[in-house]
N, C-alpha and C positions, 0 to 999 in steps of 0.2 A: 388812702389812709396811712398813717404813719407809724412806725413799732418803734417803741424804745426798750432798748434793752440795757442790763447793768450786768460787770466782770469785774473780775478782782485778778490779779496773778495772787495768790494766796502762799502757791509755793514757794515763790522767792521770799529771802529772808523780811528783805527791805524793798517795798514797791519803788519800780522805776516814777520817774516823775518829768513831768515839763518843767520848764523853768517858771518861777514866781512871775506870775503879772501875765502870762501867755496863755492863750487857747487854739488848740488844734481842732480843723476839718482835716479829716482826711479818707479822699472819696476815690471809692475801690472803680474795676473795670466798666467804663461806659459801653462802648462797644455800638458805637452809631444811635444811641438811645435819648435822643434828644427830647424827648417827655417826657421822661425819668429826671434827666440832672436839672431839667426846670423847676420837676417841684422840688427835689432834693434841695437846692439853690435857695427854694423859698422856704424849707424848713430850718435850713441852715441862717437865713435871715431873721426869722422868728426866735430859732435859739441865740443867736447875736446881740439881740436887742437886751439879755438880759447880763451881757459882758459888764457894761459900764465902763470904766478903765481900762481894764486890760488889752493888751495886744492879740490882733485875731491874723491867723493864719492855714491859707486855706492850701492842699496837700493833694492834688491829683496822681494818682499811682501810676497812667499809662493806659494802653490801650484804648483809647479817644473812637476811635475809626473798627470798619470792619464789622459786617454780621447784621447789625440794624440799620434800618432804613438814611440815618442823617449823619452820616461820617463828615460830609463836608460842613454842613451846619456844626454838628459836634465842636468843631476847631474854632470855627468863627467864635464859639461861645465860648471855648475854653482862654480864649485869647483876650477876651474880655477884660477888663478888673470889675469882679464884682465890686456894690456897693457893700461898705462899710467892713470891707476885709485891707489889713494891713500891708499883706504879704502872700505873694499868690507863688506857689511851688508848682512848676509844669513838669512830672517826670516822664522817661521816655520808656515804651514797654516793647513789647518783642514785633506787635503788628506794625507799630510808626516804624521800626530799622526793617521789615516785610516788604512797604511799601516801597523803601526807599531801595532796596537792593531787587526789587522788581524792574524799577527803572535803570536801575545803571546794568543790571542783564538780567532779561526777560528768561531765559533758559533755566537759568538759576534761581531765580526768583519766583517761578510760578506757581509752586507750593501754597503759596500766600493766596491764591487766587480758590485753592480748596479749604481755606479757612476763614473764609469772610468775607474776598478782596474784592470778591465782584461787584460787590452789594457797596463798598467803597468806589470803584470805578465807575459806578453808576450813578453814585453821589453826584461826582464830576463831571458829571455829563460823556462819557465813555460812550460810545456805541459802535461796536463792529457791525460792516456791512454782511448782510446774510448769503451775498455772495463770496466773501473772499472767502481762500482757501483756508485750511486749519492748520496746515505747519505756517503759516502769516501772521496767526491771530499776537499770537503771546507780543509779537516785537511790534504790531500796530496796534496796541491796546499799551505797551508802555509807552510810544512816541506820545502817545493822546493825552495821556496821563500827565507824562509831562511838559505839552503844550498846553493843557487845559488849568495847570495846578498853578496858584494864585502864589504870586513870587513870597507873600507874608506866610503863605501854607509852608512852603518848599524851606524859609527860614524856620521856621516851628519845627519841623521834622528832622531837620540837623542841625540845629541845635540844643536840643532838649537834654538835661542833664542824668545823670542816672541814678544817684539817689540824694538825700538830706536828712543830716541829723538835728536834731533839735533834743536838747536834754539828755534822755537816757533813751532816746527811740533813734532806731533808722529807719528812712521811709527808703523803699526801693518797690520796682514793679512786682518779680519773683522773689524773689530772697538772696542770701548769700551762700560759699561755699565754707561749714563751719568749722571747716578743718585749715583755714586760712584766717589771717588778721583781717580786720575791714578795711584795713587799707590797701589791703594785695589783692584784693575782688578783682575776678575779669569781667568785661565789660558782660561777655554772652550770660557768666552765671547771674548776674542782678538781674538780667531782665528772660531769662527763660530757666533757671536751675529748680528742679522740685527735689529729686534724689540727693544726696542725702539732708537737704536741707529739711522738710518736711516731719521727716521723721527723728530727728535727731535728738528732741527729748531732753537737753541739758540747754541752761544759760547762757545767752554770748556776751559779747562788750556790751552789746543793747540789745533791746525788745526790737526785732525786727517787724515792723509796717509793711505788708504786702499785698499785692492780690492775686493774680497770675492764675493759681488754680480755686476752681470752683468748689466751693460747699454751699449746702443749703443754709447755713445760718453763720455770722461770724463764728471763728474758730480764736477762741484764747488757749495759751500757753505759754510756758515760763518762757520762753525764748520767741516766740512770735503769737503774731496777732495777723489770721488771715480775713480781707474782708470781700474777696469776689464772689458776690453771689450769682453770678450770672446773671444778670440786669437785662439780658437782652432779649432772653426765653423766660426769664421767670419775675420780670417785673420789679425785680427788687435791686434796687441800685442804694449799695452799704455807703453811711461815711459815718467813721469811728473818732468821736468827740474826746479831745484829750486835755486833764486840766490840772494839774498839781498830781496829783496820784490817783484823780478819780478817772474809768474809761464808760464813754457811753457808747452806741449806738441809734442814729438815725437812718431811719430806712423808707424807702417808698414804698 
């Protein structure tokens, strides 16, 4: 079943806007949840059909993999071009640079493996033998990884961009640091920063598009709009409809 919800930034003087003729998907944390972004995809089709003209564009925040059972499914579909979308934005979140810094050192990397990773290396068809030793596992579980990883995967994963503006929004994974321009962003802050971004309470260049951190319902505010609802424990995978000054919410 599907929830719509309506937001206003009310605070700001002048609501941010898209550009005339354009319409934004922009769909929060999947996180391996590939029953989720199917129907999300179909509701997203349904609200499409009543665009007409306009140009439609579809806003992935990141974190694709990890945690739910179809990380590698996940990609396949994210790589896709939907039907009847213009313009497909693939962003990169903190698990895609996880994975990829598991394989170039396992040592370093293995963190990733206590936040979802296994349930990704499993996607892949990963399987340690239950004899080998455990100082062995970390460094033959990334060899595997990246013999088993599908050369279009391993392109997806470096090179995935880190954020997109469109009108008065930025789309990025986490947020920015708001004590910097948008153009001086470090790479780590878009896609892992919550401190002091979250709570920061005043206006930036744009309405920052995020997901990164979880809440149970979208989060509006003058300065960002969070939509992670944790899709992967709680069923609900956000994408935040944008259209001239109006924002929705479709949810699964």
């Amino acid at each position: 079943m599907s929830r719509l919800f309506r937001a206003s930034l009310s605070e700001k003087a002048a609501s941010p806007r898209i550009p005339e003729g354009v319409r934004v998907y922009a769909i929060g944390d999947i996180h391996g949840r590939l029953d989720l972004l199917t129907r999300l995809l179909e509701l997203i089709e349904m609200d499409r059909a009543s665009v007409g003209d306009r140009k439609t564009v579809l806003v992935y925040l990141g974190d694709y993999i990890d945690r739910g059972p179809a990380s590698r499914e996940i990609v396949d579909r994210v790589m896709e071009p939907p039907s009847m979308i213009d313009k497909v934005v693939r962003l990169r979140g903190n698990h895609e640079d996880a994975l990829l810094a598991f394989i170039e050192d396992p040592d370093r990397g293995r963190i990733w493996l206590e936040y979802g990773g296994l349930a990704t290396l499993s996607s892949y068809g990963v399987h340690v033998p239950t004899t080998m030793k455990p100082v062995e596992r970390f460094s033959f579980m990334a060899r595997e990884l990246e013999r088993l990883l599908p050369a279009d995967h391993r392109e997806f994963y470096r090179t995935l961009p880190l954020s997109e503006t469109i009108g008065d929004y930025f789309f990025v994974h986490a947020g920015v640091d708001p004590r910097r321009p948008f153009d001086e962003q470090d790479a780590i802050d878009l896609t892992t920063i919550r401190s002091p971004f979250l709570e920061w309470g005043q206006p930036l260049e744009r309405v920052v598009v995020h997901g990164h951190t979880i809440a149970r319902e979208p989060e509006f505010h003058p300065w960002r709009i969070g939509i992670d609802t944790g899709a992967y424990a709680s069923g609900h995978l956000t994408c935040l409809v944008l259209e001239g000054a109006e924002k929705r919410i479709l949810s699964t």
